[in-house]
N, C-alpha and C positions, 0 to 999 in steps of 0.2 A: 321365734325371736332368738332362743338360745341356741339352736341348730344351728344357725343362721349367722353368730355372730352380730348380732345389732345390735350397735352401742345408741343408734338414734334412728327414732321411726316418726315420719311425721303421718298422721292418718288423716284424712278428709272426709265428710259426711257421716262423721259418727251417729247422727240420729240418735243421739241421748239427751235424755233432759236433766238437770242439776239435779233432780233426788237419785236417777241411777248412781249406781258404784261403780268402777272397772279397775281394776289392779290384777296385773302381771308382777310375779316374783321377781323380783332385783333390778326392777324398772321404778322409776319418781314417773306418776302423769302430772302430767296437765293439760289441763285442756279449756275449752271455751266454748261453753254450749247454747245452743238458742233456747228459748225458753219456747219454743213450738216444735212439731215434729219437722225432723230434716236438718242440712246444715251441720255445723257443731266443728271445730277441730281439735287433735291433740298431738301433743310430743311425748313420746316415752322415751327417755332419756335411761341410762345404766345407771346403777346407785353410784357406781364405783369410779365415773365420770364426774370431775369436778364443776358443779353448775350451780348457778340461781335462777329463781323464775324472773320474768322481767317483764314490768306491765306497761302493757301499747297502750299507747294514745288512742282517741275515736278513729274508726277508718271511714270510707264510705261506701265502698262496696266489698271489699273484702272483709272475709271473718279470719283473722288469726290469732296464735298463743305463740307465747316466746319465750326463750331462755339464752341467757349467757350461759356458753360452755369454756371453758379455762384449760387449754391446751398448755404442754411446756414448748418454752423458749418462744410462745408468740403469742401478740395481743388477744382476746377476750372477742370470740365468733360469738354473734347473735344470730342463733337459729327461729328463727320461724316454719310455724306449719299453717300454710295460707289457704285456703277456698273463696272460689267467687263462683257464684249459686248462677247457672247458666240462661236466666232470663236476666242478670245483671250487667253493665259496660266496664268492663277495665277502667278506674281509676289511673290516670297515671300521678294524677296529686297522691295518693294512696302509696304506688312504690317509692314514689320521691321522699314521704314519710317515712317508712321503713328502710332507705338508702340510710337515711341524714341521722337514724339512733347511733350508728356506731361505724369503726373505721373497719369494719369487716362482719361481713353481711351476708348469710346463706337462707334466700326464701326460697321454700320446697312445697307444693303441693299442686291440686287440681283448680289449672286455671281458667280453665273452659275457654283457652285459647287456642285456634287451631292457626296452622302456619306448618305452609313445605318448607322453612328453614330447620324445623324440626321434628321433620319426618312424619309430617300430616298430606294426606291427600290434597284439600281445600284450606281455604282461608275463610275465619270469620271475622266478625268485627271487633273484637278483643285481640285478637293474634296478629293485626294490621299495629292496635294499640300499642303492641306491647314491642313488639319488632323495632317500632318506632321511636319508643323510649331508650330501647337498647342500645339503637343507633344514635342517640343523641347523647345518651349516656356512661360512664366508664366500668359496665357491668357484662356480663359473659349470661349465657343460657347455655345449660346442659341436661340434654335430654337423652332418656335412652333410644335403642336401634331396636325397640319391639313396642307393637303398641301397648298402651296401658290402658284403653275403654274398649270393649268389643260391645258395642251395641247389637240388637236383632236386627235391624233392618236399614242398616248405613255402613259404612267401611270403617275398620276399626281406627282407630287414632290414639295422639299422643297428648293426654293433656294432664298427665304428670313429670311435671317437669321443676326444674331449680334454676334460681337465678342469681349469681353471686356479686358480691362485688371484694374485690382484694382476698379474696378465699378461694386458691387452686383445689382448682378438681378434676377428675377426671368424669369423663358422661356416667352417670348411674345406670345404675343395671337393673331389669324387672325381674323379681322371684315368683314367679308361678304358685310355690307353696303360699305366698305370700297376699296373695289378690284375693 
């Protein structure tokens, strides 16, 4: 993370449960764990980052954790770090939730959606979802040009991904040291 320059990491399927600890030096977590094995998300955010934690409402298929991060000269970005556990359907009441907290909006994580608009071989039925939201709504997906799942016995894919709304960015990059 220090090597590396991360001021913000969102992580997916931590597989901890609320009595573990986890702490990196000169990182705030947070996180949101299930109380069974699997699942779980967090954000490690920089101390030295001006933030607050910020508590989501119910969701229904997605698990996430959130914070306000406080850039200068521009309104107050709500980061989330989101998972949807891949026997579950894309919510799109769920994004429309998360659109409607704030007027600048960056959800990032593994959406177990696949979609060749973002560099997946196939399509499944959350990636049909989400595509469709996108197009109906005034939010962007940026994903990177290398996969982020290599499974043993299927073609690798792209199902970390972000999805913003009034928050410019450029496509994300995957860190190999990273995965």
């Amino acid at each position: 993370m220090h090597s590396n320059k991360i001021d913000i990491a969102a992580i997916c399927e931590t597989k901890l449960l609320p009595k573990h600890r986890f702490h990196i030096p000169g990182y705030k977590v947070y996180r949101t764990d299930r109380n069974q094995f699997g699942g779980g998300v967090m954000l490690l955010v920089r101390q030295t980052l001006r933030h607050d934690p910020f508590f989501l409402p119910p969701l229904h298929s997605l698990e996430a954790t959130a914070v306000y991060i406080y850039l200068k000269r521009r309104p107050p970005l709500l980061v989330t770090s989101t998972y949807l556990p891949p026997t579950s359907n894309l919510s799109q009441t769920d994004l429309a939730t998360l659109f409607s907290l704030n007027d600048a909006v960056l959800i990032m994580g593994d959406l177990n959606s696949k979609h060749p608009c973002w560099n997946n071989n196939s399509t499944n039925r959350n990636g049909s979802t989400l595509l469709s939201y996108c197009q109906s709504h005034p939010v962007t997906i940026h994903y990177p040009d290398q996969p982020t799942h290599y499974p043993p016995h299927a073609p690798p894919s792209v199902l970390d991904i972000m999805i913003t709304l009034r928050c410019p960015l450029t496509n994300p990059i995957t860190v190999p040291s990273l995965a």
